[in-house]
PDB file of the backbone (N, CA, C, O) and the ligand in Angstrom, with CONECT records:
HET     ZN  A 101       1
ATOM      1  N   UNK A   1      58.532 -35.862 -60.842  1.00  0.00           N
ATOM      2  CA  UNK A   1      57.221 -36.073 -61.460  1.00  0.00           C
ATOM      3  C   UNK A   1      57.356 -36.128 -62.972  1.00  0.00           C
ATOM      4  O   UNK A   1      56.803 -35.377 -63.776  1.00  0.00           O
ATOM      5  N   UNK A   2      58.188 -37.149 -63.232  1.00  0.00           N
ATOM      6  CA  UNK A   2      58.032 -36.793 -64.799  1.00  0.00           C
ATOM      7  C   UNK A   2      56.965 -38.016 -65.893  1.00  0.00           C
ATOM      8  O   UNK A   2      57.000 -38.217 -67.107  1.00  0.00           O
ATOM      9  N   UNK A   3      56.137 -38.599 -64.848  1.00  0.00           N
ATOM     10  CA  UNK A   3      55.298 -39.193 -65.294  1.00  0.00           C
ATOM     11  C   UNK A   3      54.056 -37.899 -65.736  1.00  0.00           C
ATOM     12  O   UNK A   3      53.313 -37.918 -66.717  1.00  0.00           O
ATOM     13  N   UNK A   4      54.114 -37.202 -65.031  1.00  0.00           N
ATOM     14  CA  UNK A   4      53.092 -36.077 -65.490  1.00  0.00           C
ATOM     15  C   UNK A   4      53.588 -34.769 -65.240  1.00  0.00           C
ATOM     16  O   UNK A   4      53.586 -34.277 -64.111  1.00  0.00           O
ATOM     17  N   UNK A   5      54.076 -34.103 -66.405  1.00  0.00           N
ATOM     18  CA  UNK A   5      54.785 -32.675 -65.793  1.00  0.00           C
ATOM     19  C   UNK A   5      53.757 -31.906 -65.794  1.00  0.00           C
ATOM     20  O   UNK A   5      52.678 -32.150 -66.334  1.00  0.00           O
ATOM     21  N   UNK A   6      54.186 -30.516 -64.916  1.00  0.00           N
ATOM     22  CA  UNK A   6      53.352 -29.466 -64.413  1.00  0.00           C
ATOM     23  C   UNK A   6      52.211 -28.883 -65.304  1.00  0.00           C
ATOM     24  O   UNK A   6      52.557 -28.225 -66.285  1.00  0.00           O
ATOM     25  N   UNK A   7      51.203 -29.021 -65.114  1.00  0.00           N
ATOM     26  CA  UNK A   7      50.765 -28.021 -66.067  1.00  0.00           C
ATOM     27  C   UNK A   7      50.434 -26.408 -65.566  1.00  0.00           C
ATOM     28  O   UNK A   7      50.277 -25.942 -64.438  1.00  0.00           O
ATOM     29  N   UNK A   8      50.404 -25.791 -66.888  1.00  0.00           N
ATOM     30  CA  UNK A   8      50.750 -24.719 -66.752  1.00  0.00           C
ATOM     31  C   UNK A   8      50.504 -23.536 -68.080  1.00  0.00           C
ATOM     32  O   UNK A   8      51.359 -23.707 -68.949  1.00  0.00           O
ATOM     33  N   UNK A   9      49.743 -22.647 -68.332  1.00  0.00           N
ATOM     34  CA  UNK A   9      49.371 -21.855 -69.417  1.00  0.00           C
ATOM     35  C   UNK A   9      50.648 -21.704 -70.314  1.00  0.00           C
ATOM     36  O   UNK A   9      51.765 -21.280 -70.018  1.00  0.00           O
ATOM     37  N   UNK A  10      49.951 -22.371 -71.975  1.00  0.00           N
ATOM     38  CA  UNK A  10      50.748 -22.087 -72.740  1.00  0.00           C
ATOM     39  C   UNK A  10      49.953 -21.292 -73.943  1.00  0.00           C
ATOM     40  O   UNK A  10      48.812 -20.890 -74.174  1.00  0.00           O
ATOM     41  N   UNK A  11      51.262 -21.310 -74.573  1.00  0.00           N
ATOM     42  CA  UNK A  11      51.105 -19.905 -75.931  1.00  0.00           C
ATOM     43  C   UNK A  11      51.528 -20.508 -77.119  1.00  0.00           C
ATOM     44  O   UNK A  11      52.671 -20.956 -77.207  1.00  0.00           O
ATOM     45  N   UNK A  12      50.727 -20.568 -78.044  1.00  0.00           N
ATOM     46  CA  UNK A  12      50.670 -20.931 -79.867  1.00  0.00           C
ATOM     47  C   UNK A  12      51.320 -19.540 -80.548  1.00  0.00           C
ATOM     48  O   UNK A  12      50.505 -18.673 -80.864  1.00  0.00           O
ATOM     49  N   UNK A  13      52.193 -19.382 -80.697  1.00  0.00           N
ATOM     50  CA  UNK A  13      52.870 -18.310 -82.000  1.00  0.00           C
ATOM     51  C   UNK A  13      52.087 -17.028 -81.279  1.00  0.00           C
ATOM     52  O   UNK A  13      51.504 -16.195 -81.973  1.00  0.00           O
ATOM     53  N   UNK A  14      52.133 -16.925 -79.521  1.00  0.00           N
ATOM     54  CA  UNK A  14      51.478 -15.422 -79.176  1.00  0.00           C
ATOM     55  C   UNK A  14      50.022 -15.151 -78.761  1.00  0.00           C
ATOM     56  O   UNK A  14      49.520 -14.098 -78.368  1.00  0.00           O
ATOM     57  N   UNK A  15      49.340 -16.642 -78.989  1.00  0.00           N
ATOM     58  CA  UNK A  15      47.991 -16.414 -78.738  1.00  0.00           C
ATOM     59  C   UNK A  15      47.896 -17.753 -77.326  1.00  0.00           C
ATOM     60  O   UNK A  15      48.070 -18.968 -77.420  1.00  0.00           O
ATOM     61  N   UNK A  16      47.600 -17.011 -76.257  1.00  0.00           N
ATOM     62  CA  UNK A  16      47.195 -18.200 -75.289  1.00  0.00           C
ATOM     63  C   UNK A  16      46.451 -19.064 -75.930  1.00  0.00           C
ATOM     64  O   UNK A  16      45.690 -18.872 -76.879  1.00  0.00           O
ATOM     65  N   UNK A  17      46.834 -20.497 -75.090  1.00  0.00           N
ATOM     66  CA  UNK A  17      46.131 -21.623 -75.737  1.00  0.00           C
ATOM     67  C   UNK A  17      44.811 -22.064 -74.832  1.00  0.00           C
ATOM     68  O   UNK A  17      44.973 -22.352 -73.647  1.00  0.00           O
ATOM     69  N   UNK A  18      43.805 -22.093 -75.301  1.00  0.00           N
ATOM     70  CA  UNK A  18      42.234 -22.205 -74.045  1.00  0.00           C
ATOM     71  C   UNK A  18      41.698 -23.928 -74.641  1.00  0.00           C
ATOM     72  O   UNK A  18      41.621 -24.231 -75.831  1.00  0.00           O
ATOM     73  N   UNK A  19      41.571 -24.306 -74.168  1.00  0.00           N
ATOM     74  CA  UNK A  19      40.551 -25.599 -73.964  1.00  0.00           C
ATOM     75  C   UNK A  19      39.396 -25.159 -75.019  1.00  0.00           C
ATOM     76  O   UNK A  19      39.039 -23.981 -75.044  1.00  0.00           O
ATOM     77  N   UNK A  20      38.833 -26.094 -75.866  1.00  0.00           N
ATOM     78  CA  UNK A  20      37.758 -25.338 -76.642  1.00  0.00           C
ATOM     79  C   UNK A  20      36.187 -26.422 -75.872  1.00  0.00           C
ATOM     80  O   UNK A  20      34.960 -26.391 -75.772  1.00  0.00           O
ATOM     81  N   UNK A  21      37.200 -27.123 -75.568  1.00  0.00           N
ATOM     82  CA  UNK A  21      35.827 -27.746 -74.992  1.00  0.00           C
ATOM     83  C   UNK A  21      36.048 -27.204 -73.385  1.00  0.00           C
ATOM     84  O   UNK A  21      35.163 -26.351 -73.456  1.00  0.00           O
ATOM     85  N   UNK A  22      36.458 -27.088 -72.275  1.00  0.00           N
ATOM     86  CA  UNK A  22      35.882 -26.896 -70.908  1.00  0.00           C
ATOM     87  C   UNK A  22      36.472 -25.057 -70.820  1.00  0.00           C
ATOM     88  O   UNK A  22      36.063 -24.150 -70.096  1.00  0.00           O
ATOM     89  N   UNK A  23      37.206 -25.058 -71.535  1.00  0.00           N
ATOM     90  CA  UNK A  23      37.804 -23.595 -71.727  1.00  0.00           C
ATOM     91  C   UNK A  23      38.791 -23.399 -70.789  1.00  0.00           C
ATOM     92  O   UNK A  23      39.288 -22.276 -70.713  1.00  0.00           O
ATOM     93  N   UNK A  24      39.283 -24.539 -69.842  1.00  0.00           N
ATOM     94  CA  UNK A  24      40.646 -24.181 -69.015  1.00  0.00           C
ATOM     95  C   UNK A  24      42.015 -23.704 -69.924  1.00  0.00           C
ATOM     96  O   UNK A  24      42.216 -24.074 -71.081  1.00  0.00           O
ATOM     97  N   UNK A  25      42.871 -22.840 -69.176  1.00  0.00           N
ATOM     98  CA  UNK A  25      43.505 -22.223 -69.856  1.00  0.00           C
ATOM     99  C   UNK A  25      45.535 -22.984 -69.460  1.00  0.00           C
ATOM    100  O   UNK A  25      46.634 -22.436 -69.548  1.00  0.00           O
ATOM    101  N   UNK A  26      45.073 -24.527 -69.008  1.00  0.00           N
ATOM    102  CA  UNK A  26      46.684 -24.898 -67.999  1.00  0.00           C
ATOM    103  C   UNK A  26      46.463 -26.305 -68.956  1.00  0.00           C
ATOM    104  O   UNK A  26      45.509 -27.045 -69.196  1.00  0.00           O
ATOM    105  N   UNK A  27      47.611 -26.252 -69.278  1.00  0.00           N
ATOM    106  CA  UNK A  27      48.405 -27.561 -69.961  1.00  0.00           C
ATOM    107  C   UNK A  27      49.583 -28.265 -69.406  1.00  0.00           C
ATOM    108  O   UNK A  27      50.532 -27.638 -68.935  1.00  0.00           O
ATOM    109  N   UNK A  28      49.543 -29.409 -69.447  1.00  0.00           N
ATOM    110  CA  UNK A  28      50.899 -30.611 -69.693  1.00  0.00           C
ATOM    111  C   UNK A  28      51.228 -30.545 -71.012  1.00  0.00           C
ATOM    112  O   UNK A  28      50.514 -30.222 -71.961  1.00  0.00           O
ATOM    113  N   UNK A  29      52.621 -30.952 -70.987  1.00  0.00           N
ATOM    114  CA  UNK A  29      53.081 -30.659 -72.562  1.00  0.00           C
ATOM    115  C   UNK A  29      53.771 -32.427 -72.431  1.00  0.00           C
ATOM    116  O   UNK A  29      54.677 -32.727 -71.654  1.00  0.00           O
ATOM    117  N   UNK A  30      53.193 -33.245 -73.227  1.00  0.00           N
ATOM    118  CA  UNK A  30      54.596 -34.047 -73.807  1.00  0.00           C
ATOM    119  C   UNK A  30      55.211 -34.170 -74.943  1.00  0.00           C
ATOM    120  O   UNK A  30      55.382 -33.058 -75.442  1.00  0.00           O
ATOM    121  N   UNK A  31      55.683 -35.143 -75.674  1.00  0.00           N
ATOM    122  CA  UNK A  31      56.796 -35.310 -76.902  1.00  0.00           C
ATOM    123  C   UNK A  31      56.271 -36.283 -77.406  1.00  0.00           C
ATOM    124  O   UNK A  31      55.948 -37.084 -76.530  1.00  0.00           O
ATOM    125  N   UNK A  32      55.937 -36.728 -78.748  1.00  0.00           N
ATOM    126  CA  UNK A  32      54.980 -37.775 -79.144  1.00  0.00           C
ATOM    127  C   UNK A  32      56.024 -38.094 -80.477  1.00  0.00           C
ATOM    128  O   UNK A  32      56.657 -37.086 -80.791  1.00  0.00           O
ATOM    129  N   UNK A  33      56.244 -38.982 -81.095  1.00  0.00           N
ATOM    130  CA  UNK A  33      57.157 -39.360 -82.357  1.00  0.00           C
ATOM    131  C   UNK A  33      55.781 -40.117 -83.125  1.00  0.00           C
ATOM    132  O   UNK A  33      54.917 -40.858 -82.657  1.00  0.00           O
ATOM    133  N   UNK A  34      56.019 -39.516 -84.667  1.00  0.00           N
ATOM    134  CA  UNK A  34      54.791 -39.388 -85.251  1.00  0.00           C
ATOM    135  C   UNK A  34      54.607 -40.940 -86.257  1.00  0.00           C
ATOM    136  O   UNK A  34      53.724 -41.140 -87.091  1.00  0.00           O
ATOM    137  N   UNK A  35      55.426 -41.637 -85.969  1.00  0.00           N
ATOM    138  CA  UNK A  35      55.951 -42.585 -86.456  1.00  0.00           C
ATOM    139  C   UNK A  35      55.380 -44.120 -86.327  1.00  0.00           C
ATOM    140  O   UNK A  35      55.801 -45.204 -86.730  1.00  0.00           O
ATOM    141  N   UNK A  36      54.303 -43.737 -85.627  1.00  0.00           N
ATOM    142  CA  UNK A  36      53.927 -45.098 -84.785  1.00  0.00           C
ATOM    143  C   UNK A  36      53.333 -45.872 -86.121  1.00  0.00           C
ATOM    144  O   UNK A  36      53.279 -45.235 -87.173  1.00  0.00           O
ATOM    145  N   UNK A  37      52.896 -47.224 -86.078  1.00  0.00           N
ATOM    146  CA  UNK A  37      52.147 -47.949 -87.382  1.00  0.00           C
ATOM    147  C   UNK A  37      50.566 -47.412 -87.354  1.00  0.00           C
ATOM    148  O   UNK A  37      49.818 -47.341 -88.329  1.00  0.00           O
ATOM    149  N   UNK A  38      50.430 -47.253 -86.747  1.00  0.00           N
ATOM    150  CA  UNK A  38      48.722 -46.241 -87.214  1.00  0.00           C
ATOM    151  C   UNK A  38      48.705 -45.170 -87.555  1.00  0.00           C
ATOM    152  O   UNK A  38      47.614 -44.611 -87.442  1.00  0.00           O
ATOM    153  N   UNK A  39      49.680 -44.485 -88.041  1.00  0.00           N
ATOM    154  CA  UNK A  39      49.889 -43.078 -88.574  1.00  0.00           C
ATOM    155  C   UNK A  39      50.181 -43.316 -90.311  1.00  0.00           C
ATOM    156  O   UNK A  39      49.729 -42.702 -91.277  1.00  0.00           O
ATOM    157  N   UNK A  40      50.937 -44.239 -90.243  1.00  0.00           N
ATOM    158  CA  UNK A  40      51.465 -45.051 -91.739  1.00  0.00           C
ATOM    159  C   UNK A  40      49.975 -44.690 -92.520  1.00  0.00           C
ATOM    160  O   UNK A  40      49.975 -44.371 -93.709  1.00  0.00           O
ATOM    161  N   UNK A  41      48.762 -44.772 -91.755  1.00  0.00           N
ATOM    162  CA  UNK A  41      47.989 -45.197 -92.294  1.00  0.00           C
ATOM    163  C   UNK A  41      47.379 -43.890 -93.303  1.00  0.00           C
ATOM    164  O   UNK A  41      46.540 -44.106 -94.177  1.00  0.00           O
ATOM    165  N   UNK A  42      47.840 -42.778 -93.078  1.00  0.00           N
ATOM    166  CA  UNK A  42      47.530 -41.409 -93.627  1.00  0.00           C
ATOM    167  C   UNK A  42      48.517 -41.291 -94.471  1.00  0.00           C
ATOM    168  O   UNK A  42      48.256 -40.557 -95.424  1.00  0.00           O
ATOM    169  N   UNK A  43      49.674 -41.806 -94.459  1.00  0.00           N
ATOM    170  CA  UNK A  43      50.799 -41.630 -95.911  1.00  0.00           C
ATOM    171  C   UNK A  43      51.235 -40.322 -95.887  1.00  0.00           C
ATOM    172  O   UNK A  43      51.090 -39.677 -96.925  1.00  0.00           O
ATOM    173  N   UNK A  44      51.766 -39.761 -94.873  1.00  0.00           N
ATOM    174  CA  UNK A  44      51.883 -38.192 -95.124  1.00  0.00           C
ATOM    175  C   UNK A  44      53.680 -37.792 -94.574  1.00  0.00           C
ATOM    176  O   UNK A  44      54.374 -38.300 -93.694  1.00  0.00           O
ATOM    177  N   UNK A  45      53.879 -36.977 -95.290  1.00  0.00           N
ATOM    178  CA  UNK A  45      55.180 -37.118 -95.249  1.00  0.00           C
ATOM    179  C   UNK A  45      55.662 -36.353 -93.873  1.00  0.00           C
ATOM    180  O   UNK A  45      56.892 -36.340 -93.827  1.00  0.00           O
ATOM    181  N   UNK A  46      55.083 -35.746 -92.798  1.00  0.00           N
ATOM    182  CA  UNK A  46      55.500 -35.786 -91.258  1.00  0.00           C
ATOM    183  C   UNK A  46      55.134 -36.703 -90.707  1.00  0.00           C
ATOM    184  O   UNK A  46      54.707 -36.369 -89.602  1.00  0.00           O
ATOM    185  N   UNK A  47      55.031 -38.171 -90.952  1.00  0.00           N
ATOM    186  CA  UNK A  47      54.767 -39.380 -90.505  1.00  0.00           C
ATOM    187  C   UNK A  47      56.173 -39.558 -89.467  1.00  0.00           C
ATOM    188  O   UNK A  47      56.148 -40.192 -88.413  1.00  0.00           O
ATOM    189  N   UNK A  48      57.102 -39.014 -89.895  1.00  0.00           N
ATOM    190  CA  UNK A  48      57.781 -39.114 -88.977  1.00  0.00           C
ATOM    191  C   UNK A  48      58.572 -38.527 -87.700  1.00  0.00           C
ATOM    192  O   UNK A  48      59.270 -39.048 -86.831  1.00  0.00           O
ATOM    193  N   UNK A  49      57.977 -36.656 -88.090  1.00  0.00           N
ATOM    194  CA  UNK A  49      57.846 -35.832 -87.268  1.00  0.00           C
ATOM    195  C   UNK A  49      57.937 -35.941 -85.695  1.00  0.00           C
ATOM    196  O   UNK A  49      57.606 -37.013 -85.189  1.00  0.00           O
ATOM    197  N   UNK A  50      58.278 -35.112 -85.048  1.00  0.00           N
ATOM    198  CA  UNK A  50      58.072 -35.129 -83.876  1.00  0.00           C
ATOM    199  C   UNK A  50      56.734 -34.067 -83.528  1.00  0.00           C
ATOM    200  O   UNK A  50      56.717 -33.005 -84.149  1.00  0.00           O
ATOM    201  N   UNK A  51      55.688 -34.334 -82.601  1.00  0.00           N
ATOM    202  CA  UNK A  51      54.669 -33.906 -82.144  1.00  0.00           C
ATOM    203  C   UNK A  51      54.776 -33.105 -80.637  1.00  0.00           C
ATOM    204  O   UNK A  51      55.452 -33.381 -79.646  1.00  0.00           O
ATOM    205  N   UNK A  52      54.031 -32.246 -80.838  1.00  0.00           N
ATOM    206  CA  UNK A  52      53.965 -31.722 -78.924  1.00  0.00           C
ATOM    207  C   UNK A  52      52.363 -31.880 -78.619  1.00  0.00           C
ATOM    208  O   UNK A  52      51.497 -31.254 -79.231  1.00  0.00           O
ATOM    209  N   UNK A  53      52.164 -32.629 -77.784  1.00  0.00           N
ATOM    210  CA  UNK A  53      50.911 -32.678 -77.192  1.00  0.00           C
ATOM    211  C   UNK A  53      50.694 -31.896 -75.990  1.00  0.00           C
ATOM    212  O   UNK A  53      51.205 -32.175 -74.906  1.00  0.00           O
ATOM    213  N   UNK A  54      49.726 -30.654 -76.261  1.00  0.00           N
ATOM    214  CA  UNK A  54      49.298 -30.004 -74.691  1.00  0.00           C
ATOM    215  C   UNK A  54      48.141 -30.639 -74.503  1.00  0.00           C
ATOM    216  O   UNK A  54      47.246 -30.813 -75.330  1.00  0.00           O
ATOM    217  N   UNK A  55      48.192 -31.025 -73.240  1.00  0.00           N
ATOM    218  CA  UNK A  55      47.167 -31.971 -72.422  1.00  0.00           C
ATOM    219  C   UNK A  55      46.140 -31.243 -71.583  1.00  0.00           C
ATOM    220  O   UNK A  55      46.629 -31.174 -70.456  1.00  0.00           O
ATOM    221  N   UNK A  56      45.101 -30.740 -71.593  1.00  0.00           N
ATOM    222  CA  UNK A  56      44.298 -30.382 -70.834  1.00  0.00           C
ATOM    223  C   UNK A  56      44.654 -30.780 -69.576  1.00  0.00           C
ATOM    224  O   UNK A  56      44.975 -31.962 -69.451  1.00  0.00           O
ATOM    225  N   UNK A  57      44.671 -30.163 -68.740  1.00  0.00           N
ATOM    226  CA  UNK A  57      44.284 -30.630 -67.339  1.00  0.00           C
ATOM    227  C   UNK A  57      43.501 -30.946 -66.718  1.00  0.00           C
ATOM    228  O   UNK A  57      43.615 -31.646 -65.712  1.00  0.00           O
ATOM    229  N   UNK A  58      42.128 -30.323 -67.356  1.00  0.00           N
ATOM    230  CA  UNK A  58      41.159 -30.155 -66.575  1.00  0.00           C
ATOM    231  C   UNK A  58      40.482 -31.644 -66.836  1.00  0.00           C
ATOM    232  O   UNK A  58      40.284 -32.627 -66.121  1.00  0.00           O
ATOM    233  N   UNK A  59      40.172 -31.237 -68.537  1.00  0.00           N
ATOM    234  CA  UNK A  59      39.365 -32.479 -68.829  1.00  0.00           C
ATOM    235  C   UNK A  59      39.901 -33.613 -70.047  1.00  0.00           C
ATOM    236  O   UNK A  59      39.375 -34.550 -70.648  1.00  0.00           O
ATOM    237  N   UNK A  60      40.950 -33.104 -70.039  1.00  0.00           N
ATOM    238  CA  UNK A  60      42.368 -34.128 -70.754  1.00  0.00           C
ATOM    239  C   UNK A  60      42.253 -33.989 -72.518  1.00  0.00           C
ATOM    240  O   UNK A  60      42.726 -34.895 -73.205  1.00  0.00           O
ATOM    241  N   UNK A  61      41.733 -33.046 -73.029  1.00  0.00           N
ATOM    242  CA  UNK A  61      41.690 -32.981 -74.297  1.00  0.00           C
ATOM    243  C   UNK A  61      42.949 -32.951 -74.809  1.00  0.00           C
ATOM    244  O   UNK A  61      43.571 -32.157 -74.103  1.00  0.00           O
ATOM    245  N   UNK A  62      43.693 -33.404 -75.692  1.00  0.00           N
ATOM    246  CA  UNK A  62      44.687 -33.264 -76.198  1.00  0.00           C
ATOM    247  C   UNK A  62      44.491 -32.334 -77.796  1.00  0.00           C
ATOM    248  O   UNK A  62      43.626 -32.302 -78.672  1.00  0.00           O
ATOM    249  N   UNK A  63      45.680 -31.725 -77.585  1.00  0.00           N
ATOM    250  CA  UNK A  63      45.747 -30.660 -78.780  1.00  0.00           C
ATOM    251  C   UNK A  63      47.496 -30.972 -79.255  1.00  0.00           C
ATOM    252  O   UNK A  63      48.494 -30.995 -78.535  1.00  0.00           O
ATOM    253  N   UNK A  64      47.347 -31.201 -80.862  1.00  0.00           N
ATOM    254  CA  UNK A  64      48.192 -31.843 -81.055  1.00  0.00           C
ATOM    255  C   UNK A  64      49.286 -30.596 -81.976  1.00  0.00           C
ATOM    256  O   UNK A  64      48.547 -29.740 -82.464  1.00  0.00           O
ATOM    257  N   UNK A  65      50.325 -30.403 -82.203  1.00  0.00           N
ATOM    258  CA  UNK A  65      51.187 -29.321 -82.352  1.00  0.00           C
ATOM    259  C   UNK A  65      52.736 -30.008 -83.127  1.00  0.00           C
ATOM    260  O   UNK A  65      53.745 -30.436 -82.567  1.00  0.00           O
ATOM    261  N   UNK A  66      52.433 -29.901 -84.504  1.00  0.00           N
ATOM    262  CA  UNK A  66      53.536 -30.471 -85.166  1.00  0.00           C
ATOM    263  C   UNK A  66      55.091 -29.436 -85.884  1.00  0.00           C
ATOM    264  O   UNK A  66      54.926 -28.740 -86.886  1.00  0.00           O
ATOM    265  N   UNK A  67      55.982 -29.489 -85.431  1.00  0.00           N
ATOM    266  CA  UNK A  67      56.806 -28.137 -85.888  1.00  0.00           C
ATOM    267  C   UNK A  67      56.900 -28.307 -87.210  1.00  0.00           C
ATOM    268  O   UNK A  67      56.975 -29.383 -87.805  1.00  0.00           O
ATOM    269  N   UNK A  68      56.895 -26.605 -87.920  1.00  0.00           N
ATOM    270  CA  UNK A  68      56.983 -26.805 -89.224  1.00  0.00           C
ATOM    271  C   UNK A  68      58.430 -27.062 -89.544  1.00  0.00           C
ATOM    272  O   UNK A  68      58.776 -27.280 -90.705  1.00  0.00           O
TER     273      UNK A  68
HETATM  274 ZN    ZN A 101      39.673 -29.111 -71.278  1.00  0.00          ZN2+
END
């Protein structure tokens, strides 16, 4: 299944991570490269960063997570 991996409760630096909109508490995680040409468009120097997206499950909100 690696078109959609498991989701599953995750943790920000110790603090569970909750849905702010439906408040489910289970995520998909993928890998996003920050690099794409519509990002260019902010000029910022993790333009080229790598991203972690936790994916709601419930109601697919994405929450976006850039390493420092
Ligand atoms: Zn949600």
């Amino acid at each position: 299944m690696k078109e959609k991996p498991e989701a599953k409760q995750r943790s920000i630096n110790g603090n569970t991570l909750e849905c702010p909109v439906c408040k489910n508490d289970t995520f998909w995680m993928r890998k996003t490269l920050m690099n794409t040409k519509g990002m260019t468009f902010f000029k910022l120097d993790w333009a080229n960063k790598e991203a972690q997206n936790y994916v709601c499950d419930s109601c697919g909100y994405v929450h976006w997570f850039i390493q420092p």
